[in-house]
C-alpha positions in Angstrom: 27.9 -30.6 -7.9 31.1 -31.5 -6.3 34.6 -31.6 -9.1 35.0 -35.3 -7.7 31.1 -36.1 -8.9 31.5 -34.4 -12.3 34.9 -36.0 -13.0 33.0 -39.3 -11.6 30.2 -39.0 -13.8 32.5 -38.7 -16.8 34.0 -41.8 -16.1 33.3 -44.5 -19.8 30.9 -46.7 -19.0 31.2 -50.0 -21.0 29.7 -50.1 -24.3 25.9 -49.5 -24.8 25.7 -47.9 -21.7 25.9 -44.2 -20.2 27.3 -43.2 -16.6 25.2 -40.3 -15.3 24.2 -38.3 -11.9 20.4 -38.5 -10.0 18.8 -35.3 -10.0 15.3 -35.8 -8.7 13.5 -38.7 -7.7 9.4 -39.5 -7.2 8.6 -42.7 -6.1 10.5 -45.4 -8.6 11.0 -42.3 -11.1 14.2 -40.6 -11.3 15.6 -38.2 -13.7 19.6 -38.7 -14.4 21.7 -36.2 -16.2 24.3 -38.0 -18.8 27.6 -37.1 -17.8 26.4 -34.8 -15.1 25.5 -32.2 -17.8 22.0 -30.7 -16.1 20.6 -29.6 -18.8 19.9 -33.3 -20.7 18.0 -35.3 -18.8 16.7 -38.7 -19.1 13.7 -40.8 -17.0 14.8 -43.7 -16.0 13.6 -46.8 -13.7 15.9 -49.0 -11.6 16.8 -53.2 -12.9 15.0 -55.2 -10.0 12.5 -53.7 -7.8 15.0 -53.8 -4.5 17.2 -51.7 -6.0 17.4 -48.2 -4.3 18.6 -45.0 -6.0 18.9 -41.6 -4.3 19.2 -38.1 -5.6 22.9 -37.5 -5.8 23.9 -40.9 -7.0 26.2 -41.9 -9.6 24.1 -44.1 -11.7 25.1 -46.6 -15.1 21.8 -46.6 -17.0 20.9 -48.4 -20.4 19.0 -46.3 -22.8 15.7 -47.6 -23.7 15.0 -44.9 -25.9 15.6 -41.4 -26.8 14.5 -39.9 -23.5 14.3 -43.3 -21.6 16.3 -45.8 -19.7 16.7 -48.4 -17.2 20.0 -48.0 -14.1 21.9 -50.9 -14.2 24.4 -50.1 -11.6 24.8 -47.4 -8.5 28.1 -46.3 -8.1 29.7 -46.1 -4.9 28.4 -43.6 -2.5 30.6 -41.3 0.1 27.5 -41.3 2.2 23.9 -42.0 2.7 21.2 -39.8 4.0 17.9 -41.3 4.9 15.1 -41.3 7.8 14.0 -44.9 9.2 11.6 -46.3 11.5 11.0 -49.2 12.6 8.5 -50.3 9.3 10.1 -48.3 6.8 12.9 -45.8 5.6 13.2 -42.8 3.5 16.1 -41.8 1.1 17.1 -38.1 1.3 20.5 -37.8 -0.3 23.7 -39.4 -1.7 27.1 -38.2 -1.7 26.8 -34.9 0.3 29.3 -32.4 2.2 27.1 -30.5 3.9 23.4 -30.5 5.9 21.2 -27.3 5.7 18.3 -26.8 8.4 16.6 -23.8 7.8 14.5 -22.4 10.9 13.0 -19.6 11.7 11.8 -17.2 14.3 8.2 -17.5 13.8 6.7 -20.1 13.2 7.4 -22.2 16.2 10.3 -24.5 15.2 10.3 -28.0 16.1 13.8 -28.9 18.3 13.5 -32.5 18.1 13.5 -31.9 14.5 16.5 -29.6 14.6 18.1 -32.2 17.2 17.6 -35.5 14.9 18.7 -33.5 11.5 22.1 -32.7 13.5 22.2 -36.4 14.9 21.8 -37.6 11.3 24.5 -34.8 10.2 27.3 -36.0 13.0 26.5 -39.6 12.2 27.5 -39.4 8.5 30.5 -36.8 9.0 28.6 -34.1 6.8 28.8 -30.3 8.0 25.8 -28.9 9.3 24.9 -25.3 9.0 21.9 -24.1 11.0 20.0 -20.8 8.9 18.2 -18.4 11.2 15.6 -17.0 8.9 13.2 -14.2 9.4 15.4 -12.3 12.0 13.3 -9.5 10.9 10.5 -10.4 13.2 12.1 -8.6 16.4 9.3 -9.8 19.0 10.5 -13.2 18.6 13.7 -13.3 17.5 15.3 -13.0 21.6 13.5 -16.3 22.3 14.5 -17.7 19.3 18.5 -16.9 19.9 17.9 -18.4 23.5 16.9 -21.7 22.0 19.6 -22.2 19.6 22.5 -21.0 21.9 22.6 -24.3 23.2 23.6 -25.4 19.7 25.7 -22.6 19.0 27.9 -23.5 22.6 28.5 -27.1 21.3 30.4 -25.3 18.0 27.6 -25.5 15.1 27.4 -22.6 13.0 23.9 -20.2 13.6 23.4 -18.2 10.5 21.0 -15.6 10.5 19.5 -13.5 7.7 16.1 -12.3 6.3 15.9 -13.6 3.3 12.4 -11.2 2.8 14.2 -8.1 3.7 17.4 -8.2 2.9 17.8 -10.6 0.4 21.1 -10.1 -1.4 22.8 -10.2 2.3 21.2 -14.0 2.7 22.8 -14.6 -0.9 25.9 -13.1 -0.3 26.4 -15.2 3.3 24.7 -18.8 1.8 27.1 -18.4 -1.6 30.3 -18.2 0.3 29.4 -21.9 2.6 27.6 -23.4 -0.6 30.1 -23.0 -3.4 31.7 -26.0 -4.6 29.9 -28.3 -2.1 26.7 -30.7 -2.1 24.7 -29.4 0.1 21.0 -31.2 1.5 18.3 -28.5 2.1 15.7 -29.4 5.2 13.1 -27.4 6.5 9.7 -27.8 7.9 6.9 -25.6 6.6 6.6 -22.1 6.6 10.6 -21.6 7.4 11.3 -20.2 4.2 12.6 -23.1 2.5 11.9 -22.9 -1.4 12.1 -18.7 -1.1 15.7 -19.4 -0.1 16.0 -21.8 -2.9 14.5 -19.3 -5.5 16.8 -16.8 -3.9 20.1 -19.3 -4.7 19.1 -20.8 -8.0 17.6 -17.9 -10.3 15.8 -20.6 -12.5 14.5 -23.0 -10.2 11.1 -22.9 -10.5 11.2 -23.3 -14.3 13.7 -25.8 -13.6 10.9 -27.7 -10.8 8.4 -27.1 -13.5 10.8 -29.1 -16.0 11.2 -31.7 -14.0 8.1 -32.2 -12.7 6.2 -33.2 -16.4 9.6 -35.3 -17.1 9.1 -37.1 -13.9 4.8 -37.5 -14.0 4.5 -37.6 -17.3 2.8 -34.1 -17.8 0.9 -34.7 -14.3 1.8 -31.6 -12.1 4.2 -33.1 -9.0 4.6 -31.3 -5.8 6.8 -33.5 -3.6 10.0 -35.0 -5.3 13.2 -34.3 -4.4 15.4 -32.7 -6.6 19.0 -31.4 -6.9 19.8 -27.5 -8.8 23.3 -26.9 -10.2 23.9 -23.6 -8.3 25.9 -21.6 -10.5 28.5 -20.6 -8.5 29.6 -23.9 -8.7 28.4 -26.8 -5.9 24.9 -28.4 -6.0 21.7 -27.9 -4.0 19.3 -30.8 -3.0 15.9 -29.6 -1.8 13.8 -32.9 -0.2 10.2 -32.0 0.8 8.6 -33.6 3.9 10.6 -32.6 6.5 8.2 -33.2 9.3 10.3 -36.5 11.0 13.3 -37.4 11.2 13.6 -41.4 12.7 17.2 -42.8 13.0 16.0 -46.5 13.3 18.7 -47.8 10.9 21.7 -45.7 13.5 23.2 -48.1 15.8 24.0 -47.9 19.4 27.7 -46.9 18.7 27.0 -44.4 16.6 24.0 -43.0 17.7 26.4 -41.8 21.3 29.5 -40.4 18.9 26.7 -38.2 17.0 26.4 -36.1 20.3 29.6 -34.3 20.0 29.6 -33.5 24.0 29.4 -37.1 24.2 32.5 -37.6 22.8 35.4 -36.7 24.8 33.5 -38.9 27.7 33.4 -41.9 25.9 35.8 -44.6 27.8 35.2 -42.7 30.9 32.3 -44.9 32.7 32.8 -47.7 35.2 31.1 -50.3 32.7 33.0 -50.9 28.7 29.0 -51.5 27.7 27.3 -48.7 29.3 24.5 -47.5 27.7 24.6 -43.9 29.3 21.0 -44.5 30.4 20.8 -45.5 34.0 24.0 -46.8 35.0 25.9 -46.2 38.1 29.1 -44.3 37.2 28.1 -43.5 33.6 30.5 -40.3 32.8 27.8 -39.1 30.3 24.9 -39.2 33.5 27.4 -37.3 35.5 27.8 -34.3 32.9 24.0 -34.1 32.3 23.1 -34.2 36.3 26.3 -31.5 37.0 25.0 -29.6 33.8 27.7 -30.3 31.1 25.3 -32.2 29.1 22.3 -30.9 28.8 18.8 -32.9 29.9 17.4 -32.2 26.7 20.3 -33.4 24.5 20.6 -36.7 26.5 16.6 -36.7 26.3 16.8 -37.1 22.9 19.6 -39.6 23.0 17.5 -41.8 25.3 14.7 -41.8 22.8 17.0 -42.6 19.7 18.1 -45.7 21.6 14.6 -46.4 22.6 13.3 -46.3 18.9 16.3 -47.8 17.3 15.9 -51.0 19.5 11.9 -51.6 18.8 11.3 -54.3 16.5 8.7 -55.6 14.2 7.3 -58.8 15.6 
């Protein structure tokens, strides 16, 4: 947990009620931690069922009972973190610095994935770090590191470690970029997600186990997200389900700054309201055709804009 969300958490709420920070959520279930202290926590259930809460928030809750209570208020957020489509949308995260994507050199990562998490990243200024894990499987590993040099030429950090192998060198390189931030943990199956969590927060699967019963009632729950004081100082939010990524809810605007080789072209076309799709003298079209941009990368962007302008009749 950020020193700005502790000192906000510790802010008097008026009388009766208790200021506190989101640490897991399950459905309409979420588990807040009075004054930010993680080792107290209380379930509680949001006033009105339109109200939203997301791991991460600043919450004002009333206390129903011992162990109980009901959020009145969410405080104000830095940022936002969710996944939309067209019918629906998903909280991840509130109040973040950084986005983690974990990969990994076998198995087969997904790049649309990787490409939408970054999008999402750009979009709501938070720092994303890409982790390379299992660089201990050498067949794969030189097809791997041609995929992501793409990634690594537009200026996004690629790092790699075996967390299997040589586990205190993955500690020693995540605890330097994770200290004193809030950092969102995505990952698809089989990438090495929750051993790198284990690996970071010595407790957290007595802490998971904790939280599950608090948050089910005794019930054993598998997919909740949940955010670990790391104790080096900074937070860690692990969110399960990372298997799509829609940006429905990311306008056109924004959706063409979160390309960062986008960006210095913007201005540049022969049309104020070009859409960089099949416009004559669109600067953007001329990079990807001369090989600045590359196909993929506008591929993607093409499909964001696609999705983001379907509507539900």
């Amino acid at each position: 947990m950020t020193s700005r969300a502790v000192k906000a958490a510790r802010r008097p709420a008026a009388a009766g009620r208790i200021e506190g920070l989101v640490v897991a959520a399950h459905g309409r279930h979420y588990l807040v931690a009075p004054g930010g202290d993680t080792r107290m926590l209380v379930q509680c259930f949001p006033r009105g069922k339109k109200s939203e809460v997301a791991v991460g928030d600043r919450v004002t809750y009333e206390p129903s009972s011992a162990d109980q209570g009901v959020i009145v208020e969410i405080g104000q957020r830095r940022n936002l973190l969710y996944r939309s489509d067209q019918y629906k949308s998903k909280l991840f995260a509130a109040n973040l610095d950084q986005l983690l994507i974990v990969l990994a050199t076998e198995p087969h990562f997904s790049e649309d994935l990787l490409g939408r998490a970054l999008v999402a990243a750009e979009a709501n200024v938070l720092t994303p770090l890409i982790v390379l894990n299992k660089t201990d499987l050498q067949a794969a590993l030189p097809a791997t590191r041609a995929r992501l040099a793409p990634y690594r030429a537009l200026g996004y950090d690629v790092l790699e470690l075996s967390i299997k192998t040589d586990p205190d060198a993955a500690r020693d390189l995540l605890g330097a970029r994770l200290t004193g931030h809030a950092t969102l943990l995505l990952g698809q199956s089989g990438m090495g997600k929750s051993t790198l969590v284990n690996l970071l927060v010595p407790d957290a699967e007595v802490a998971t186990r904790e939280i599950s019963t608090a948050l089910n009632s005794g019930r054993h729950t598998t997919t909740f997200t949940r955010l670990y004081s790391l104790p080096s100082g900074g937070a860690l939010i692990d969110s399960p389900g990372f298997q799509e990524f829609g940006l429905h809810h990311l306008t056109e605007g924004r959706l063409e700054r979160a390309f960062p080789e986008f960006r210095p072209l913007l201005g540049q076309c022969r049309f104020y309201n070009c859409h960089h799709l099949h416009e004559p003298g669109c600067a953007i079209l001329q990079a990807r055709d001369d090989g600045r941009i590359g196909h993929g990368r506008h591929a993607l962007y093409a499909q964001l804009v696609h999705e983001a302008s379907q509507i539900v009749r």
